[in-house]
C-alpha positions in Angstrom: 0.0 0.0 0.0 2.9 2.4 0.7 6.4 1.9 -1.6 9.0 4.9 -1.6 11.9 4.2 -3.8 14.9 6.2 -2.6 13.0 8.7 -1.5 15.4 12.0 -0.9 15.0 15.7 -0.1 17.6 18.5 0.1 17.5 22.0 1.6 20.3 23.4 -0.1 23.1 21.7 1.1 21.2 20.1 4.1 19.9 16.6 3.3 17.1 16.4 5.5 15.8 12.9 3.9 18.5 10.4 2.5 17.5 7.6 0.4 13.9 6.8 2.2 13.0 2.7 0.6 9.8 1.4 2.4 7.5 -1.5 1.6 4.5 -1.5 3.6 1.6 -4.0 3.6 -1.9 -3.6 3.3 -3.6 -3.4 7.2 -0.1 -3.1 8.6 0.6 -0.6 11.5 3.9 1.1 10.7 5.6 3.2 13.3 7.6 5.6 12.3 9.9 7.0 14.8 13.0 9.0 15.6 15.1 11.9 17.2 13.5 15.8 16.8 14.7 16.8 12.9 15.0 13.6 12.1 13.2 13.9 9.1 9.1 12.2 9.8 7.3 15.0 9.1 9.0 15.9 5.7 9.5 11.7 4.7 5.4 11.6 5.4 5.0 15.1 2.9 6.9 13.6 0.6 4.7 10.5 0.5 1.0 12.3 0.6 2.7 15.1 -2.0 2.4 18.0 -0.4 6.1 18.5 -0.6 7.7 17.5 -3.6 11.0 15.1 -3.3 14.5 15.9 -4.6 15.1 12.8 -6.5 13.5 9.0 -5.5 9.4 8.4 -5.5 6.3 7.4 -3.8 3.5 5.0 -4.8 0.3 4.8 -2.3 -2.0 2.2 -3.6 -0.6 1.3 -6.9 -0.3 4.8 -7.7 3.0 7.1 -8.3 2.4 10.0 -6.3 4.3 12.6 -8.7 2.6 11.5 -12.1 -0.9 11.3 -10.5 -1.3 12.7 -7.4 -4.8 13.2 -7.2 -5.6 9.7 -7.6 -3.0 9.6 -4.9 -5.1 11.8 -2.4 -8.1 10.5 -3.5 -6.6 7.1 -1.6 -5.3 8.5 1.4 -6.3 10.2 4.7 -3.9 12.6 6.7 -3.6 14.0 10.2 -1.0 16.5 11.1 0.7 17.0 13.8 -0.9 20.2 14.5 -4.3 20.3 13.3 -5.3 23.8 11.0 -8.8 23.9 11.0 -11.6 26.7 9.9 -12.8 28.3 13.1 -16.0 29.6 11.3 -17.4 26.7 10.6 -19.3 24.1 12.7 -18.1 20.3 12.8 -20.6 19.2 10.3 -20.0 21.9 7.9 -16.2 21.2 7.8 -17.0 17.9 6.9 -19.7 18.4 4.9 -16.9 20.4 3.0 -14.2 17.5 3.0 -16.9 15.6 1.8 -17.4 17.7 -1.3 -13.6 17.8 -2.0 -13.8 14.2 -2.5 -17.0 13.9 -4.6 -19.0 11.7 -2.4 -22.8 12.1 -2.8 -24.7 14.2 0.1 -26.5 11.7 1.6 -23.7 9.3 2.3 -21.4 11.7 3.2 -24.2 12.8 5.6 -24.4 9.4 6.4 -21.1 9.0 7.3 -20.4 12.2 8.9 -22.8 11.5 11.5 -21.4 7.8 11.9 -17.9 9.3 12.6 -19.2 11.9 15.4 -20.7 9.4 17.4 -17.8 7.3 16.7 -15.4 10.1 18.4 -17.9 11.1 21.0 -18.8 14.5 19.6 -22.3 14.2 18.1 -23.6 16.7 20.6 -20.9 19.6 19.6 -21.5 18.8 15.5 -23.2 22.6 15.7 -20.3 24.3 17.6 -17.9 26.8 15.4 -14.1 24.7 15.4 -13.0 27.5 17.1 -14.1 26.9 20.5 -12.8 23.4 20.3 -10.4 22.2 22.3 -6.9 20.8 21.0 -8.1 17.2 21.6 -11.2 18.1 19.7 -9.8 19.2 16.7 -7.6 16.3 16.6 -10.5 14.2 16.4 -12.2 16.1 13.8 -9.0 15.9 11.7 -9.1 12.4 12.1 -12.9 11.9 11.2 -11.9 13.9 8.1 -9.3 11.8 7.0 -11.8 8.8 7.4 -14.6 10.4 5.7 -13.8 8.9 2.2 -12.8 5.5 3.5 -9.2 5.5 2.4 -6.6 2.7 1.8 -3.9 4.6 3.7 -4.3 6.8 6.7 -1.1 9.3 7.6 -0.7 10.4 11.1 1.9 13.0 12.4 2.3 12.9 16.1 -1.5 11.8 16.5 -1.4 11.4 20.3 0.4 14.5 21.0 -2.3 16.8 23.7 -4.9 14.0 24.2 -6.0 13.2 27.5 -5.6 9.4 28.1 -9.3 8.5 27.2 -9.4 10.6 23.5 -5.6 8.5 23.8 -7.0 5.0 24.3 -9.9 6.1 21.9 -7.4 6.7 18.7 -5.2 3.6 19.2 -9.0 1.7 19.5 -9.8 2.7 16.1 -6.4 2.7 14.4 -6.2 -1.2 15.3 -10.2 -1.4 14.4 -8.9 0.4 11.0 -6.0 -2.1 10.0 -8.3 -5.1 11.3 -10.3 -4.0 8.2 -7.1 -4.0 5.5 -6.8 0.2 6.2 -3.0 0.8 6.1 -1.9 3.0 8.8 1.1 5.1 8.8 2.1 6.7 12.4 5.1 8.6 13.2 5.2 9.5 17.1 7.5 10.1 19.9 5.6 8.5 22.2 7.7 5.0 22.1 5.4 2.9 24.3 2.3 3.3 21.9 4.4 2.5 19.2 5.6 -0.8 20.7 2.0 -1.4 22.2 0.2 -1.0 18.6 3.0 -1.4 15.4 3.3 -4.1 13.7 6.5 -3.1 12.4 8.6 0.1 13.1 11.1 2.3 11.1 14.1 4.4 13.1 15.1 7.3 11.0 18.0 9.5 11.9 19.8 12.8 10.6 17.4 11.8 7.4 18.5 7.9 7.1 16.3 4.9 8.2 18.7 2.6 10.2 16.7 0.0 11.5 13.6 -1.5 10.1 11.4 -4.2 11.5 9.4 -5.7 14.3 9.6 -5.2 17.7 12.0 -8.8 18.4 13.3 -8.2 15.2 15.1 -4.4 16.6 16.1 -6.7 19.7 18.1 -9.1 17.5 19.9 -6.3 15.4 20.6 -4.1 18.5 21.8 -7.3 20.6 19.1 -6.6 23.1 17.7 -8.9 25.6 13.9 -10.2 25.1 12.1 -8.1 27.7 14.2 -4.9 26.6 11.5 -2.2 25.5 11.6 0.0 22.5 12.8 3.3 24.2 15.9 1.1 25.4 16.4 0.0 21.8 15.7 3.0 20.4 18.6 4.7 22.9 21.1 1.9 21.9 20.5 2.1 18.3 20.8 5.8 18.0 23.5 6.2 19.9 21.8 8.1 22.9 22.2 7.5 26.2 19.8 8.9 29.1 23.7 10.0 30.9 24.5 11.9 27.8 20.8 13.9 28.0 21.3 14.7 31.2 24.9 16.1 30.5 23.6 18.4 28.2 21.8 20.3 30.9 24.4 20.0 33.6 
């Protein structure tokens, strides 16, 4: 569902994305992680085409996001990290408009809209104007957006980031509910305990290069790690961070 072939982006002399090659299956939970500047956010613009690579490609769903990328869109859902909403309109209305931008017919998209409200708990505050919602609010409205057209691929930037523990649980609920049902999801967080709770495989990107790719036992074996080691310990070893060397910093 998700295939990047040396995917690469410079700024000027900077290479914040090196050679990106990912193969990701369809209902698979990727995780993609790694150090502040690493290079998630632009990677995961490269591969909805908002951003346009250097050199290398994308393909969601069969289809190469540079020659086509509206049939690209069409396929895919996205949630960024910080969600950009209009404050001027209510929660239906916004939708109503996502659901115009994709074509679907009123009355589903009515259909659905009102499916995904209940779904995130907000049914009662479809009237309200987005800009009395809170941050957790808007993050589920971003997300009910990116579902509205039942994509193959969902992108999520930093999805957990400012929920409260029960919007938390909520989101990971639906994300495994998703892939159950062949949705591909693509997650890139900082928060390394969901990711080893809820990925089926994870990607470690650092200074713009993935250097380790795989599951959770599968990181174990290639850092040397015992079997109970968690992924924040792995994550330390294999990016050569240690918790002394954070705390140094500040000292």
């Amino acid at each position: 569902m998700i295939e990047t072939f040396g995917l690469t982006k410079h700024y000027g002399p900077r290479v914040a994305v090196d050679q990106l090659n990912l193969r990701i299956a369809p209902g698979e939970l990727f995780g993609f992680i790694g150090p502040n500047g690493a290079g998630k956010t632009t990677s995961i613009r490269m591969m909805i085409g908002i951003l346009h690579p250097t050199s290398g490609r994308a393909v969601i769903a069969g289809v190469d996001v540079a020659k086509d990328p509206v049939a690209a869109k069409a396929r895919l859902g996205y949630v960024p990290d910080n969600p950009h909403l209009y404050p001027k309109l209510t929660a239906t209305e916004f939708l109503r408009f996502v659901g115009e931008i994709h074509r679907l017919e009123r009355r589903q998209a009515d259909l659905r809209i009102g499916e995904l409200l209940e779904l995130f708990g907000l049914e009662d505050r479809a009237e309200e104007l987005l800009g009395g919602y809170s941050h957790g609010m808007k993050q589920k409205i971003c997300l009910a957006a990116a579902l509205l057209p039942e994509p193959k691929v969902v992108f999520l930037d930093e999805p957990i980031v400012g929920l409260d523990p029960r919007s938390a649980r909520l989101f990971k609920d639906i994300l495994r509910e998703l892939c159950a049902k062949g949705t591909t999801v693509f997650m890139s967080t900082h928060i390394l305990e969901i990711a080893e709770r809820m990925c089926d495989r994870i990607g470690i990107i650092q200074a713009g290069k993935l250097i380790q790719l795989g599951t959770l036992s599968d990181l174990r074996k290639l850092a040397g790690g015992e079997q109970g080691e968690t992924l924040e310990d792995l994550f330390l070893q294999i990016t050569g961070q240690t918790e002394e060397e954070d705390v140094a910093k500040y000292l």
